[in-house]
N, C-alpha and C positions, 0 to 999 in steps of 0.2 A: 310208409308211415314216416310223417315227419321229424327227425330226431334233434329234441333243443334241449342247449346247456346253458344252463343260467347260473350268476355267479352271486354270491348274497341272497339266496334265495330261502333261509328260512326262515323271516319276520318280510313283514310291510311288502313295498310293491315285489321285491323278486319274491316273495309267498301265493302273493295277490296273480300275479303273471304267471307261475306256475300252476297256478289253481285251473288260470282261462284255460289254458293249454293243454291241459291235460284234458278237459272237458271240449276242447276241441278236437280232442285224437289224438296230439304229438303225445310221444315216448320223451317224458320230459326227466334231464338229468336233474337233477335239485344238487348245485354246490353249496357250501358252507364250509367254516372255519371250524366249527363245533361239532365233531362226531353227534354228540348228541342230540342236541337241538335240530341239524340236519337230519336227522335219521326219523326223530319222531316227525319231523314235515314230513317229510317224504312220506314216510308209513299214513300221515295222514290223508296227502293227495294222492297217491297212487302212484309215485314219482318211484325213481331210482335214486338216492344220497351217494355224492361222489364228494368226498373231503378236498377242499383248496383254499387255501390261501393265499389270495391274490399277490400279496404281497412279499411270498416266499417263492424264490425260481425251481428250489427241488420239489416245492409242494403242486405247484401249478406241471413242472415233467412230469410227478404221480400221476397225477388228474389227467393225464393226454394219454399215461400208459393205461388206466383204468378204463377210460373210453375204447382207447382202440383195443383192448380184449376182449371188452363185451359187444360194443355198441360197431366197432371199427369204423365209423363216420359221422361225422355231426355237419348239420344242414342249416342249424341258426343257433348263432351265439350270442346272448344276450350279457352283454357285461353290463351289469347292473350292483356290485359292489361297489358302494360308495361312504363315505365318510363325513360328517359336517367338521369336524375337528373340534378345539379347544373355543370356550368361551370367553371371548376375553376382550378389553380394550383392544384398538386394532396398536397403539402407543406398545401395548403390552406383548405384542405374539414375537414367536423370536422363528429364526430359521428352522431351526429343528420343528416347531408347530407349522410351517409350511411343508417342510419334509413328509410329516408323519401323514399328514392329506394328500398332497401328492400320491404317495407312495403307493395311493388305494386308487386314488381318483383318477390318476394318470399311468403312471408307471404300471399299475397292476391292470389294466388296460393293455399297456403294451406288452405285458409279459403273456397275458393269458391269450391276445389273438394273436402271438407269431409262432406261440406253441400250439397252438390249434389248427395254425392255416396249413398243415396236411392233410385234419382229416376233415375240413370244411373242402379243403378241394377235392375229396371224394365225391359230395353232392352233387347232383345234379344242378341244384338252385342254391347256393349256398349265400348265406344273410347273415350281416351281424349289426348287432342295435344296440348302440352304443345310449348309456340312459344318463341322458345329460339335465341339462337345466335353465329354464332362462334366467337365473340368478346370474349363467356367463353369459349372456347377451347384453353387448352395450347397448343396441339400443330398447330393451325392454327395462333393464338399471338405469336409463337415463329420461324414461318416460312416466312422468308424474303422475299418470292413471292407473301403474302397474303397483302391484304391492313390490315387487322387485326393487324399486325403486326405491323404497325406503327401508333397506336391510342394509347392514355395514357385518360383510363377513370376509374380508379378504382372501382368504386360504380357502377359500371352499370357491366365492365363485372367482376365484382367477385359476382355480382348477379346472373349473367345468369352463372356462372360455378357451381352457387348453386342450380339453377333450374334445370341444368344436372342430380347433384347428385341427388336428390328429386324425380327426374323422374326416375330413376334405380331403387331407394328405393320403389318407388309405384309401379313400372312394379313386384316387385318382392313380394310386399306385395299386389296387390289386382290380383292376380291368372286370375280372372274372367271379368276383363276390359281390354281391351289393352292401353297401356300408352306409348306415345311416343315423342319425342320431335321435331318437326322442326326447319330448320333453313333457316330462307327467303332469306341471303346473304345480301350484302350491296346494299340497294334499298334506292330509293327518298323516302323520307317521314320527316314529321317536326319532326322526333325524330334527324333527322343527320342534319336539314336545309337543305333536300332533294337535299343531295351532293351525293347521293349514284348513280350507274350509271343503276341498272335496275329500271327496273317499277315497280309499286304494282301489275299490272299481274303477274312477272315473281318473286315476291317478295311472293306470295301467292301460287306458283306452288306445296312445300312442304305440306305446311297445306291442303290445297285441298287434292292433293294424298291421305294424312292421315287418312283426313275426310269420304273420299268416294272407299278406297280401300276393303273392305266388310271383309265378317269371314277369318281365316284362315291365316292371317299374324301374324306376331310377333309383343313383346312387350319388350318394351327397347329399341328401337332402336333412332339413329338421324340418321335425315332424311335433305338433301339437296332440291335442285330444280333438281339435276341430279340423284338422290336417297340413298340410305344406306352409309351413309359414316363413320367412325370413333368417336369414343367419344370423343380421344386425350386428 
């Protein structure tokens, strides 16, 4: 059985993504910041609630000790904790409002799979989907037919064109995991005030594929809801 830990998973896509996946088979861990809120997801999918926060390093070791006494292996990591940050003129954002997105967008990315990559290298197939966005794609921001195109969010998507990069850099530095990025598209969810026009199903289609597509694919790739598409 397949065993996946998912990070922000108890609202919107990482709820949405747990849901597939359990209903696919996997043993899905359901992370969260919120004992509570974590707990009741989970209780409502079927999940196991494992407390993390991405953004704290002794919280994310907890979360690696809790795995490896129950579960002792995880086979796909879905980091999917993300953040849109502060609203604000871009005149207006100051370092610290880049810090505070980072810190979820990137760094808590870095924290949560380099504590994890021992017990992904138990699997057999071990994946990790990284849930990115074409908000970092220049060329999808620089394409006048994209709604992308027309959002001014600095701190959010020069994070996720950092999580691009970071995902090439691990697709090429860990040989032995496949590493890949999704990107859900513009879906409803409280990161946008659920102005986006698909659904968390159709929002999730990427990360699923990703999750459940078996040996034999490639690593590096971004990945849509219509599939492989461009770095840009």
């Amino acid at each position: 059985m397949t065993i996946t830990f998912i990070t922000g998973a108890n609202k919107g896509l990482g709820y949405e993504t747990a849901r597939r996946l359990v209903e696919q088979g996997h043993t899905v861990l359901l992370g969260a910041r919120d004992p509570e809120l974590g707990r009741t997801a989970a209780d409502a999918l079927g999940a196991r609630f494992v407390q993390v926060d991405v953004t704290d390093d002794a919280s994310v070791a907890a979360a690696v000790e809790d795995v490896e006494q129950h579960e002792g292996v995880v086979d796909v990591l879905i980091n999917n904790a993300g953040i849109a940050g502060a609203y604000a003129d871009a005149a207006d954002l100051t370092a610290q409002d880049f810090h505070t997105v980072f810190d979820v967008n990137v760094l808590g990315v870095v924290r949560t799979t380099t504590a994890f990559l021992p017990l992904l290298r138990r699997s057999s197939d071990p994946v990790i989907v990284n849930v990115g966005s074409g908000m970092g794609s220049l060329e999808l921001t620089h394409d006048p037919s994209r709604p992308e195109s027309s959002m001014v969010a600095p701190a959010y998507t020069s994070s996720k064109a950092a999580l691009t990069m970071l995902t090439t850099q691990y697709a090429k530095a860990f040989t032995d995991i496949r590493v890949n990025v999704a990107d859900p598209g513009y879906t409803a969810t409280d990161i946008n005030a659920n102005s986006g026009p698909q659904t968390v199903t159709e929002g999730t289609d990427a990360v699923v594929a990703l999750a459940t597509e078996g040996p034999g694919h490639g690593s590096g790739r971004f990945v849509d809801r219509h599939g492989e598409t461009s770095w840009g």
